[in-house]
N, C-alpha and C positions, 0 to 999 in steps of 0.2 A: 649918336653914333655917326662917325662921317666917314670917308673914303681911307682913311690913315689905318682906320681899324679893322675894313672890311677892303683886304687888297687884291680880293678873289673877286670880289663886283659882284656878288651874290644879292638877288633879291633881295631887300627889307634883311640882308647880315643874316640870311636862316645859313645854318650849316648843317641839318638833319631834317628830316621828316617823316610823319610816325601816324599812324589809323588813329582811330577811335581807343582801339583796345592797349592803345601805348608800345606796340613793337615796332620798335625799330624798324623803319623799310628803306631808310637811307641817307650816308653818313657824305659828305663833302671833305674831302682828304685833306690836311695840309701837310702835303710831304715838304715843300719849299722848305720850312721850318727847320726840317730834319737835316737840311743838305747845303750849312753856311757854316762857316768855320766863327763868323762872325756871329751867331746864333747862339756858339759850343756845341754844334751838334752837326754831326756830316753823317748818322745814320741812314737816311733817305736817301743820300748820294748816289752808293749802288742800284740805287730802281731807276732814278733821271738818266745815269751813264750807261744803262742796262736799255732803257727803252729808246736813247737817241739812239747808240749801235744798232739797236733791229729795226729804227727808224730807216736809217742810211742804208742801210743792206734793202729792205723791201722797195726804196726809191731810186735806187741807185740806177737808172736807165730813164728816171723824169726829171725833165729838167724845168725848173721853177724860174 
């Protein structure tokens, strides 16, 4: 596995992690995926343009 296929930089490419007893305790998102025309797929758009907006509004008096 090298860098090309893990473009999240996730440790050792884990995308989940789960007990002993096998439930799920934690899922690593790929919305990117969702939100590239180039992909076919611009479902995930809405949450990227959804979170920059409330990103902009909650910073809007810090300046970077």
């Amino acid at each position: 596995m090298n860098k090309e296929f893990n473009p999240n930089g996730s440790l050792l490419n884990i995308s989940g992690i789960c007990n002993k007893e096998s439930y799920v305790f934690g899922m690593m998102p790929r919305l990117e995926r969702a939100a590239d025309t180039n992909l076919s797929s611009e479902d995930g758009k809405f949450l990227f343009d959804s979170l920059l907006k409330k990103f902009k509004k909650l910073t809007k008096h810090i300046y970077f």
